[in-house]
PDB file of N, CA, C, O and CB in Angstrom:
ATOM      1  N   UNK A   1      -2.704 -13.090  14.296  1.00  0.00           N
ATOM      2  CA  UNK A   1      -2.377 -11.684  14.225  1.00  0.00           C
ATOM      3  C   UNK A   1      -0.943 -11.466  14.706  1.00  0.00           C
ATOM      4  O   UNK A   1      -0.416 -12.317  15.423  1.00  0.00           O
ATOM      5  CB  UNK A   1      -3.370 -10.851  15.057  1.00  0.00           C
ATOM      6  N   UNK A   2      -0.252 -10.292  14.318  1.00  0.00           N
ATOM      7  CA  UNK A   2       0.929 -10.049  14.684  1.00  0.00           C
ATOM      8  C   UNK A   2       1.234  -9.927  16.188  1.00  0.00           C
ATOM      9  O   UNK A   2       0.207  -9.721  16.835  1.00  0.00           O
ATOM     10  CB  UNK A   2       1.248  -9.008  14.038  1.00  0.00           C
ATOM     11  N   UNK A   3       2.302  -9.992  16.888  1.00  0.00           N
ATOM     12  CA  UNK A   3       2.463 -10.300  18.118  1.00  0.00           C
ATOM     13  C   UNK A   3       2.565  -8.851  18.675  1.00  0.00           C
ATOM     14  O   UNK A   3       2.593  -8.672  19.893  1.00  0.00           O
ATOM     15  CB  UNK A   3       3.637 -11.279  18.361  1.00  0.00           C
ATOM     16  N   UNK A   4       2.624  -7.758  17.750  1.00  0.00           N
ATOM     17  CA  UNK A   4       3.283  -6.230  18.071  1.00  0.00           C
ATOM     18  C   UNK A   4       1.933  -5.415  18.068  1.00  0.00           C
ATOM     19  O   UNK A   4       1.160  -6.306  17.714  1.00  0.00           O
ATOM     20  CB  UNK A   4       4.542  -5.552  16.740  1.00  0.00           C
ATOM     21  N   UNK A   5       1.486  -4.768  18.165  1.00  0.00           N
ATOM     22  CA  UNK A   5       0.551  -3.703  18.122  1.00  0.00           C
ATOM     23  C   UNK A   5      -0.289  -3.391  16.924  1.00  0.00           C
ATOM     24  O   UNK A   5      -1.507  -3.321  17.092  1.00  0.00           O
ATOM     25  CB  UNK A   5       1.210  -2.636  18.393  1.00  0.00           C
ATOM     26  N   UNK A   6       0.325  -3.154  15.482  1.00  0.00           N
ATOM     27  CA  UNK A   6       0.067  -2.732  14.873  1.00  0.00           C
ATOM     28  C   UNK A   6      -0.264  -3.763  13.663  1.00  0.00           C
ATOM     29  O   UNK A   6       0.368  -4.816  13.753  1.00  0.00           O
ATOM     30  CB  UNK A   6       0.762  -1.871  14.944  1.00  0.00           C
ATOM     31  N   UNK A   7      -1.067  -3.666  12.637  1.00  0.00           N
ATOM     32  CA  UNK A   7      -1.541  -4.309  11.590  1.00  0.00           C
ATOM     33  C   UNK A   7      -0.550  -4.554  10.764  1.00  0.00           C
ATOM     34  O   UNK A   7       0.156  -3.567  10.556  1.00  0.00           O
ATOM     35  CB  UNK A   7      -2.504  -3.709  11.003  1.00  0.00           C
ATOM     36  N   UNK A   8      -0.095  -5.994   9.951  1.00  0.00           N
ATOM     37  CA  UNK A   8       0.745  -6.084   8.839  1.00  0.00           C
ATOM     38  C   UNK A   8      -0.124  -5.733   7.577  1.00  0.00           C
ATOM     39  O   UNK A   8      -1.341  -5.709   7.762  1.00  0.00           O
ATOM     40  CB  UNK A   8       1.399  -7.507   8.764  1.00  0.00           C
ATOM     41  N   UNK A   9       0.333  -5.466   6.363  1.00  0.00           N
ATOM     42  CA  UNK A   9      -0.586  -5.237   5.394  1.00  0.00           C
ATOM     43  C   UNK A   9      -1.485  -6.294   5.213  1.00  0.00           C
ATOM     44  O   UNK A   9      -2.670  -6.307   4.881  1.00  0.00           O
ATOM     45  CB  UNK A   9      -0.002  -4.946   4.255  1.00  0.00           C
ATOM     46  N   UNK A  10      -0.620  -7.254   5.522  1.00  0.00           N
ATOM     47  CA  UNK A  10      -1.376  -8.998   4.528  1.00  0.00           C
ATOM     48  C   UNK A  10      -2.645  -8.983   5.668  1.00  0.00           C
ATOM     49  O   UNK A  10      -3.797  -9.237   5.317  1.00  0.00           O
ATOM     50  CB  UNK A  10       0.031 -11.234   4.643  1.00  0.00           C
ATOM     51  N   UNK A  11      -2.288  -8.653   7.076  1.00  0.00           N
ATOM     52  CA  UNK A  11      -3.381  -8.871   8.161  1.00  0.00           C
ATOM     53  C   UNK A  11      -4.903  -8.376   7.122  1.00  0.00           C
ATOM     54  O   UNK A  11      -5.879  -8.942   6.630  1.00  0.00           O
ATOM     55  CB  UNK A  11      -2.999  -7.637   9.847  1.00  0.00           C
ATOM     56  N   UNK A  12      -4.439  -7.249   7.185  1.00  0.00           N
ATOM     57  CA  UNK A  12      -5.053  -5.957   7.168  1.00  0.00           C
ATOM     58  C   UNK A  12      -5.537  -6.289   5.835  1.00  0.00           C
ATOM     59  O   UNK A  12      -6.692  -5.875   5.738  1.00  0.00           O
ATOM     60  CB  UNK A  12      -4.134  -4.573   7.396  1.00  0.00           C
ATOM     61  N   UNK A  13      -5.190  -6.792   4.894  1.00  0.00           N
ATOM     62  CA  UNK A  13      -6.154  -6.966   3.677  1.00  0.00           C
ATOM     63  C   UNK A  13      -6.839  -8.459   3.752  1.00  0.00           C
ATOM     64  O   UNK A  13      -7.827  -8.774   3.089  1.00  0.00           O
ATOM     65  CB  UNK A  13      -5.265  -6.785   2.177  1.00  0.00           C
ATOM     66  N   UNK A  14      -6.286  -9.157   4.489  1.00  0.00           N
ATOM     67  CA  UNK A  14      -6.911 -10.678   4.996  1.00  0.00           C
ATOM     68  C   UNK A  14      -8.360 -10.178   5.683  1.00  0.00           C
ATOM     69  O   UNK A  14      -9.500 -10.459   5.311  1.00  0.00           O
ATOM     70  CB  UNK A  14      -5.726 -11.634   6.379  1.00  0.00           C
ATOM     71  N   UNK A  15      -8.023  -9.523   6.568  1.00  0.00           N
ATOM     72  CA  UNK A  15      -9.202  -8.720   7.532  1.00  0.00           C
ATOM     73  C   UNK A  15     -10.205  -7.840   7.311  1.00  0.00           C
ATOM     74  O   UNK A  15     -11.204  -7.602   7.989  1.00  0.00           O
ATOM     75  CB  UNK A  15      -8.733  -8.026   8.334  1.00  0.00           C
ATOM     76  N   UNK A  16      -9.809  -7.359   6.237  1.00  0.00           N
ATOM     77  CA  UNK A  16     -10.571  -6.169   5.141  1.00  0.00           C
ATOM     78  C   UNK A  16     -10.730  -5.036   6.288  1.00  0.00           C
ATOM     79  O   UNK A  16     -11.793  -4.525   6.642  1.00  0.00           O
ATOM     80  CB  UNK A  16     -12.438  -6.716   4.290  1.00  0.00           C
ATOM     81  N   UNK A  17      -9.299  -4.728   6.842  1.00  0.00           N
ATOM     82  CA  UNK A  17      -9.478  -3.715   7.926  1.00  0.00           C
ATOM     83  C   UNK A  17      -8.361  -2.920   7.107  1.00  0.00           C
ATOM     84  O   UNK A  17      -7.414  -2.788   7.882  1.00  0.00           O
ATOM     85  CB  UNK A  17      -9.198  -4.190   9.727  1.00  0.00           C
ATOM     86  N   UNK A  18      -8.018  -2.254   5.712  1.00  0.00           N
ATOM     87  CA  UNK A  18      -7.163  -1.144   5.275  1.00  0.00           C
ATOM     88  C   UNK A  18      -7.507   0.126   5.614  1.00  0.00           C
ATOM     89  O   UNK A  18      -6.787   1.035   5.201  1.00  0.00           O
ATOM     90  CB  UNK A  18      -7.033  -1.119   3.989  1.00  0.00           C
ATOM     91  N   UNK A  19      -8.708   0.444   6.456  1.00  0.00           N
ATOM     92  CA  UNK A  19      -8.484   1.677   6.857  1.00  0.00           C
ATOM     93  C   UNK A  19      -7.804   2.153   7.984  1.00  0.00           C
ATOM     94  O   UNK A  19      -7.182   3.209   8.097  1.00  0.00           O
ATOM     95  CB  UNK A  19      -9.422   2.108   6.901  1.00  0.00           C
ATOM     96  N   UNK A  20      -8.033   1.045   9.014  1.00  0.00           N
ATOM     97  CA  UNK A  20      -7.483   0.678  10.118  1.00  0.00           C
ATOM     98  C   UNK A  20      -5.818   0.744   9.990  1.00  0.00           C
ATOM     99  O   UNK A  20      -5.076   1.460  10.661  1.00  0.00           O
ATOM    100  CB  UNK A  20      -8.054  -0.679  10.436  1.00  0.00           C
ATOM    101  N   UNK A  21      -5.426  -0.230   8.910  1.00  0.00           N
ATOM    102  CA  UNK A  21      -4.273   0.197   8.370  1.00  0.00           C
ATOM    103  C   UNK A  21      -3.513   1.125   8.229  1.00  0.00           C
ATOM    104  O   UNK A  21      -2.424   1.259   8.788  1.00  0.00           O
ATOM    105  CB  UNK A  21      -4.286   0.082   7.705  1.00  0.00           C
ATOM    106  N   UNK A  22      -4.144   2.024   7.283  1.00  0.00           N
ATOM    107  CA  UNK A  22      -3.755   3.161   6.763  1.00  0.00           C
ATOM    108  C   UNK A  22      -4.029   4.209   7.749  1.00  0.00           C
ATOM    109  O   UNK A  22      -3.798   5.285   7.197  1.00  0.00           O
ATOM    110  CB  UNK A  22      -4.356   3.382   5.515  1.00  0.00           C
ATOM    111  N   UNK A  23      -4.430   4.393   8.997  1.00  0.00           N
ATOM    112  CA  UNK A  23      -4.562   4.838  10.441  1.00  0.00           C
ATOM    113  C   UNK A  23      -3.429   4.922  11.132  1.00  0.00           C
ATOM    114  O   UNK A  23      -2.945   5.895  11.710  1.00  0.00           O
ATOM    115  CB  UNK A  23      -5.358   4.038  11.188  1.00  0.00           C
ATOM    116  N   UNK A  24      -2.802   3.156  10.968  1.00  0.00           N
ATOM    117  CA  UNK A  24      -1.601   2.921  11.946  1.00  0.00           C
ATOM    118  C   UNK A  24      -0.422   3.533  10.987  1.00  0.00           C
ATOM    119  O   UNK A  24       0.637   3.909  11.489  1.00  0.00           O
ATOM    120  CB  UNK A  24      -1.338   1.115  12.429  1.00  0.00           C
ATOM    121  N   UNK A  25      -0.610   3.594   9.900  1.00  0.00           N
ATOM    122  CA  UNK A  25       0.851   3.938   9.242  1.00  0.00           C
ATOM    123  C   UNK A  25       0.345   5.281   7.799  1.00  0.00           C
ATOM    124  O   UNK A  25       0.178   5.165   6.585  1.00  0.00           O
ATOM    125  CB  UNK A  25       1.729   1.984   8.404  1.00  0.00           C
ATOM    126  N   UNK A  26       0.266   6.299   8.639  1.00  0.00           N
ATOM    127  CA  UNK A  26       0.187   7.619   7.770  1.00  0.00           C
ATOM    128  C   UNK A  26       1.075   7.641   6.834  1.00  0.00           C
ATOM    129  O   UNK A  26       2.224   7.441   7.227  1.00  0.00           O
ATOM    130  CB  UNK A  26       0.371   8.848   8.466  1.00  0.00           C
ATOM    131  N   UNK A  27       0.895   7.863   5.441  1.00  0.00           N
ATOM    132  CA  UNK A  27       1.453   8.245   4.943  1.00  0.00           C
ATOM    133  C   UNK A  27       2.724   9.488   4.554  1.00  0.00           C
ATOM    134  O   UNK A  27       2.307  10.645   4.615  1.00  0.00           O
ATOM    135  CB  UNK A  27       0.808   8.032   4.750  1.00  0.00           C
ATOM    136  N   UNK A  28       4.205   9.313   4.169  1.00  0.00           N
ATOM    137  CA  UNK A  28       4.599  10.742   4.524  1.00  0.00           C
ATOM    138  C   UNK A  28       5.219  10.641   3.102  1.00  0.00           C
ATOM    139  O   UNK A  28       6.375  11.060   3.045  1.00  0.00           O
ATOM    140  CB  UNK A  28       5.651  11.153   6.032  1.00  0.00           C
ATOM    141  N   UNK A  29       4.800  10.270   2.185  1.00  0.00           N
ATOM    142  CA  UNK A  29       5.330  10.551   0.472  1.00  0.00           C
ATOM    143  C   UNK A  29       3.930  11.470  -0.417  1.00  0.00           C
ATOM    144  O   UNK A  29       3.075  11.986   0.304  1.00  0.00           O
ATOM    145  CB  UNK A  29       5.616   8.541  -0.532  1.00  0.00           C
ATOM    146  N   UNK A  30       3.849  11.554  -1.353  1.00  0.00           N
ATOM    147  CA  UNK A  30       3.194  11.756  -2.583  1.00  0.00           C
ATOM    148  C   UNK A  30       1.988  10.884  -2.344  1.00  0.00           C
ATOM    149  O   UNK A  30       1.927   9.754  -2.828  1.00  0.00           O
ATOM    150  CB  UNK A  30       4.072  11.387  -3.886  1.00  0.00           C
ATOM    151  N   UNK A  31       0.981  11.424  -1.565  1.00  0.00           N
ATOM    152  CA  UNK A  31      -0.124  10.884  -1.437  1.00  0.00           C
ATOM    153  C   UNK A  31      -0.838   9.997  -2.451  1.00  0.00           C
ATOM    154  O   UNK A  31      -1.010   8.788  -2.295  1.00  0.00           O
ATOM    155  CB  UNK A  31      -0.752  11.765  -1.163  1.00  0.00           C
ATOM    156  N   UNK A  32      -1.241  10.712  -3.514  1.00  0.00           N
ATOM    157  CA  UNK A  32      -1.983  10.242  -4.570  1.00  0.00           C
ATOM    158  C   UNK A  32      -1.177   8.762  -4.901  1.00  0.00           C
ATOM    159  O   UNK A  32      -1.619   7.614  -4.951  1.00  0.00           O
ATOM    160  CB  UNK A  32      -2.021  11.414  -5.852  1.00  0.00           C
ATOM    161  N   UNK A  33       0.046   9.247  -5.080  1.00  0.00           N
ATOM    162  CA  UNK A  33       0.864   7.779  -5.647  1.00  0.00           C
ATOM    163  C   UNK A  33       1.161   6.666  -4.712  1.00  0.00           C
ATOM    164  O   UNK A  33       1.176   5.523  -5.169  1.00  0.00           O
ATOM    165  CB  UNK A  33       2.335   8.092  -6.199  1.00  0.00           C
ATOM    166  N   UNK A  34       1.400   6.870  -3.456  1.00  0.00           N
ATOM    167  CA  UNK A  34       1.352   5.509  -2.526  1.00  0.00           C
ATOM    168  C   UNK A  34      -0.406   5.232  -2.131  1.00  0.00           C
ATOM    169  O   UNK A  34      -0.776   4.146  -1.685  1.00  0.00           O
ATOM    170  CB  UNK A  34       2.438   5.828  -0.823  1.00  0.00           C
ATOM    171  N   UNK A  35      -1.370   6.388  -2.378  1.00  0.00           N
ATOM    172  CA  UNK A  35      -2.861   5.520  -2.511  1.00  0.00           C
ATOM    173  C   UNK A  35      -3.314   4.697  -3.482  1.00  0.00           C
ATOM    174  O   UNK A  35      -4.226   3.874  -3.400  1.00  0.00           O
ATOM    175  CB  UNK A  35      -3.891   6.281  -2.547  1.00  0.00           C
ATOM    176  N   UNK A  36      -2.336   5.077  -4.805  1.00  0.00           N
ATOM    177  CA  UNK A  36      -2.284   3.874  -6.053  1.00  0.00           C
ATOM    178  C   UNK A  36      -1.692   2.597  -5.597  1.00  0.00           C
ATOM    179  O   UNK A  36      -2.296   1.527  -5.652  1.00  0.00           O
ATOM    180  CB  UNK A  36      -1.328   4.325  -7.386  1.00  0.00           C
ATOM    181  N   UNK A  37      -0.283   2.769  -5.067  1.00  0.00           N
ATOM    182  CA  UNK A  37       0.153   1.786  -5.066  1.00  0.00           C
ATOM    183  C   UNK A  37      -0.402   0.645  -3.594  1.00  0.00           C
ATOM    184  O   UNK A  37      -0.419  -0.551  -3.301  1.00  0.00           O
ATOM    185  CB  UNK A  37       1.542   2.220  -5.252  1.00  0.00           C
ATOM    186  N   UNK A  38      -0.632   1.436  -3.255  1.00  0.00           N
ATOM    187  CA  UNK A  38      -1.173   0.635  -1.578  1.00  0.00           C
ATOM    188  C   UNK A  38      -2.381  -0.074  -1.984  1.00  0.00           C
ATOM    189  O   UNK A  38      -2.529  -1.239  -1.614  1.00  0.00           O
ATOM    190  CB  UNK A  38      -1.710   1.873  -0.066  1.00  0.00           C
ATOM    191  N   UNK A  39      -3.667   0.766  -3.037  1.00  0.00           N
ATOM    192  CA  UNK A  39      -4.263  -0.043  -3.271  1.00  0.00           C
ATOM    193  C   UNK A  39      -4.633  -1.097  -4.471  1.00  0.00           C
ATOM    194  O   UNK A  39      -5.652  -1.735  -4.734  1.00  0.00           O
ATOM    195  CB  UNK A  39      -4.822   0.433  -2.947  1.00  0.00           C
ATOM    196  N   UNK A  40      -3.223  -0.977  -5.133  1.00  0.00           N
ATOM    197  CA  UNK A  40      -2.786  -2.347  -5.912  1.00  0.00           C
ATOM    198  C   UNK A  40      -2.181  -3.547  -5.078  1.00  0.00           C
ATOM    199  O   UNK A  40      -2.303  -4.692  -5.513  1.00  0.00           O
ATOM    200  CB  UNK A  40      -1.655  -1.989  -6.984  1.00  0.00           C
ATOM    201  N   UNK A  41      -1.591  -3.322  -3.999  1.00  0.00           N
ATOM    202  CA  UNK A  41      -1.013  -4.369  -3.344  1.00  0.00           C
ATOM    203  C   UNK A  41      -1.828  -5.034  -2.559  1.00  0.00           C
ATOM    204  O   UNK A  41      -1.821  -6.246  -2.344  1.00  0.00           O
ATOM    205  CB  UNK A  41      -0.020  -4.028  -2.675  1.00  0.00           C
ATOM    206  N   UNK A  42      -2.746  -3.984  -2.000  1.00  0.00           N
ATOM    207  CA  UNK A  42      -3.866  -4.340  -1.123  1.00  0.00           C
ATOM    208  C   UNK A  42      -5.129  -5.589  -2.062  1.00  0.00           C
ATOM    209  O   UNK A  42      -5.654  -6.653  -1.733  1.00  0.00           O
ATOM    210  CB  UNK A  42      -4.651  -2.610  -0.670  1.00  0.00           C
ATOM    211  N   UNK A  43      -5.164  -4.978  -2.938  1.00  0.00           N
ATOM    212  CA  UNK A  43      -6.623  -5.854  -4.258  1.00  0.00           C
ATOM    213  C   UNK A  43      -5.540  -7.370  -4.728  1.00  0.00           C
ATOM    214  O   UNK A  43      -6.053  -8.485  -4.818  1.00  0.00           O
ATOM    215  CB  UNK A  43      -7.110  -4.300  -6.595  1.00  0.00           C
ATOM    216  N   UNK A  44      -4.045  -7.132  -4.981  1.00  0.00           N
ATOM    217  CA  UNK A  44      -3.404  -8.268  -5.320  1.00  0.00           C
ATOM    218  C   UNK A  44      -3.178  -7.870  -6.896  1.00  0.00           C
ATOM    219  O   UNK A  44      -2.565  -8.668  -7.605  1.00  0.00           O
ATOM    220  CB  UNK A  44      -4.283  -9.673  -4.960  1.00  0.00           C
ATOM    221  N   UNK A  45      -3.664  -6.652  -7.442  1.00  0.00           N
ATOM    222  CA  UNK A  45      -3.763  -6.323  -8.612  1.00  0.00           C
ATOM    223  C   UNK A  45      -2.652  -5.226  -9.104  1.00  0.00           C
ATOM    224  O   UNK A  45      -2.652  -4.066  -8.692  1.00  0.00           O
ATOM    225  CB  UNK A  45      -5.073  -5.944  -8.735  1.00  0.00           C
ATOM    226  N   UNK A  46      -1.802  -5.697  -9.947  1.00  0.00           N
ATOM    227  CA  UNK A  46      -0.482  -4.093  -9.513  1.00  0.00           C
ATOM    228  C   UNK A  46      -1.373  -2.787 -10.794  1.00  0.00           C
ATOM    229  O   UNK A  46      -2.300  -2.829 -11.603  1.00  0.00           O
ATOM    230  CB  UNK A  46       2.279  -4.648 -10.411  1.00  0.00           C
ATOM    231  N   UNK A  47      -0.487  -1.877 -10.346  1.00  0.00           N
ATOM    232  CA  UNK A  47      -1.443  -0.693 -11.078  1.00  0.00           C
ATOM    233  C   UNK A  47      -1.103  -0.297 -12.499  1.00  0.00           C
ATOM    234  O   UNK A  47       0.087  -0.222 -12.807  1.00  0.00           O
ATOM    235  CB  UNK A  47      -1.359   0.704 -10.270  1.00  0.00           C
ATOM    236  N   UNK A  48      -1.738  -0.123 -13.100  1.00  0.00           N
ATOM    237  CA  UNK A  48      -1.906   0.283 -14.418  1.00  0.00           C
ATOM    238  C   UNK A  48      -0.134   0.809 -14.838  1.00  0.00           C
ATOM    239  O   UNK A  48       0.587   1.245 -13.940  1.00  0.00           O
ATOM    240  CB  UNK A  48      -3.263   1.629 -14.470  1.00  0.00           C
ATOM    241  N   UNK A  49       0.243   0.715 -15.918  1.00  0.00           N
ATOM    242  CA  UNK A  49       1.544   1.236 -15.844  1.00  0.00           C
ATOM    243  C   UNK A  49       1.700   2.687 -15.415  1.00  0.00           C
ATOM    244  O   UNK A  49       2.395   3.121 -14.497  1.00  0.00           O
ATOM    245  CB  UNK A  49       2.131   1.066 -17.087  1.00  0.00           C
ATOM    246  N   UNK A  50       0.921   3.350 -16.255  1.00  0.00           N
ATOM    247  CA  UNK A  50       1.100   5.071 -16.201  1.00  0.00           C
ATOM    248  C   UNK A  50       1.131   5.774 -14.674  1.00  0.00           C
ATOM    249  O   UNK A  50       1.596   6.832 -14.248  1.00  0.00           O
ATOM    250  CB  UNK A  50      -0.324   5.827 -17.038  1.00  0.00           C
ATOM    251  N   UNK A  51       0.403   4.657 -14.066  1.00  0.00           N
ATOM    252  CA  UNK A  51       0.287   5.353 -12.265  1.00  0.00           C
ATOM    253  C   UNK A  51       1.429   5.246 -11.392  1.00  0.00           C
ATOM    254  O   UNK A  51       1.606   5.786 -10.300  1.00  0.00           O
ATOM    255  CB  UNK A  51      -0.864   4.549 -11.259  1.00  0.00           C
ATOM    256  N   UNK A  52       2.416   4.215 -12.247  1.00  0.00           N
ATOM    257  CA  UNK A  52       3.478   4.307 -11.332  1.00  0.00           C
ATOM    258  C   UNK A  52       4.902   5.497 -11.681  1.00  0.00           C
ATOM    259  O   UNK A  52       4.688   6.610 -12.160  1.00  0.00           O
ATOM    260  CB  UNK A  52       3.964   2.740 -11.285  1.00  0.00           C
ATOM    261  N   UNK A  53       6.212   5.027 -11.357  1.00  0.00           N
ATOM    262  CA  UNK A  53       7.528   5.911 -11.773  1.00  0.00           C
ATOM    263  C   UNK A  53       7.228   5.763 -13.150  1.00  0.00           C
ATOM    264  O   UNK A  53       6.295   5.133 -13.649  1.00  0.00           O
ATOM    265  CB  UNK A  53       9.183   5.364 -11.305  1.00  0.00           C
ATOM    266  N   UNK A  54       8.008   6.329 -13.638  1.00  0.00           N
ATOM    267  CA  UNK A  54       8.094   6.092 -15.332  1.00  0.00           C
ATOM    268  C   UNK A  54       9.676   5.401 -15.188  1.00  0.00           C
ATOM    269  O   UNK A  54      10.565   5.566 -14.352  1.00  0.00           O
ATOM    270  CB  UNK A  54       7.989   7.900 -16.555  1.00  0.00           C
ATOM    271  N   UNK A  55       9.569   4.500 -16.492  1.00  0.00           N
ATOM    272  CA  UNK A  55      11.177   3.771 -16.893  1.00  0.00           C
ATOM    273  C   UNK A  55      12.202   4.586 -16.560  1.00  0.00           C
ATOM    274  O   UNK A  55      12.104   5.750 -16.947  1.00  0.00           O
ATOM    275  CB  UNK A  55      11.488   3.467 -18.501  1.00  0.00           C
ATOM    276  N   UNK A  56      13.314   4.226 -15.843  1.00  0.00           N
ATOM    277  CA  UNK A  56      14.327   5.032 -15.780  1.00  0.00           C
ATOM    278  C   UNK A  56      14.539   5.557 -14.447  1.00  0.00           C
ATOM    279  O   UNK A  56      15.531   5.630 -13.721  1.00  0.00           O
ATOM    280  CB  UNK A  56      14.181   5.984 -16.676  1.00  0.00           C
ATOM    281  N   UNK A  57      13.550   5.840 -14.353  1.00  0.00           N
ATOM    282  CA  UNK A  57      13.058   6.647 -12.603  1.00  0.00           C
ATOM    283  C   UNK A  57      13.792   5.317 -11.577  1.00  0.00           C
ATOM    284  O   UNK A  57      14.562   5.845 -10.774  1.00  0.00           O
ATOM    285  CB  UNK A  57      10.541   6.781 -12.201  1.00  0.00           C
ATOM    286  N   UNK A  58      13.760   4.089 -11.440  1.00  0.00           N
ATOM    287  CA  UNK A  58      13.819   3.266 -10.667  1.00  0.00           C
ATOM    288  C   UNK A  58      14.688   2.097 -11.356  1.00  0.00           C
ATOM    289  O   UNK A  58      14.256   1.878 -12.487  1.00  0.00           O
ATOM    290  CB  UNK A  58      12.526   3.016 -10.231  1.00  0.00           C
ATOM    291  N   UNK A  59      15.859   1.224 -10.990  1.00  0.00           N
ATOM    292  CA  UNK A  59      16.543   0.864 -11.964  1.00  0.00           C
ATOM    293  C   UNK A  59      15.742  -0.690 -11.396  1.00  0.00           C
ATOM    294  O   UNK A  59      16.037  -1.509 -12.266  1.00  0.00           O
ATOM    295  CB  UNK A  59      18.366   1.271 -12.037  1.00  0.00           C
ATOM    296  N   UNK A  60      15.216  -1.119 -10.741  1.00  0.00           N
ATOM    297  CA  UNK A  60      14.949  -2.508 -10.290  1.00  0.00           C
ATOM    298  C   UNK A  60      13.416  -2.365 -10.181  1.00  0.00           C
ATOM    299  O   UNK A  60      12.731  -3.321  -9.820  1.00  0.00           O
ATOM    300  CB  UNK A  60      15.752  -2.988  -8.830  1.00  0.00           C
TER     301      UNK A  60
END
């Protein structure tokens, strides 16, 4: 486990503790869209295209 207080993601999905997670580090964007993306990173699965920015929005 990390040496600091708080859960790394990888812990935290190794551990199947993401609520615990998502406890230590509230969200402060566009809810709906970092609960997509958190739980594509979290499963190892990225999200459907349409759930993310659209082309253009993000150059990388």
């Amino acid at each position: 486990m990390a040496q600091g207080k708080y859960l790394s993601l990888e812990e935290a999905r190794k551990l199947g503790k993401l609520k615990e997670f998502a406890k230590e580090h509230p969200a402060k964007t566009e809810t709906r869209r970092f609960d997509k993306l958190l739980t594509g990173m979290a499963s190892g699965k990225p999200p459907a295209k349409d759930q993310t920015s659209s082309e253009g929005t993000s150059e990388d």
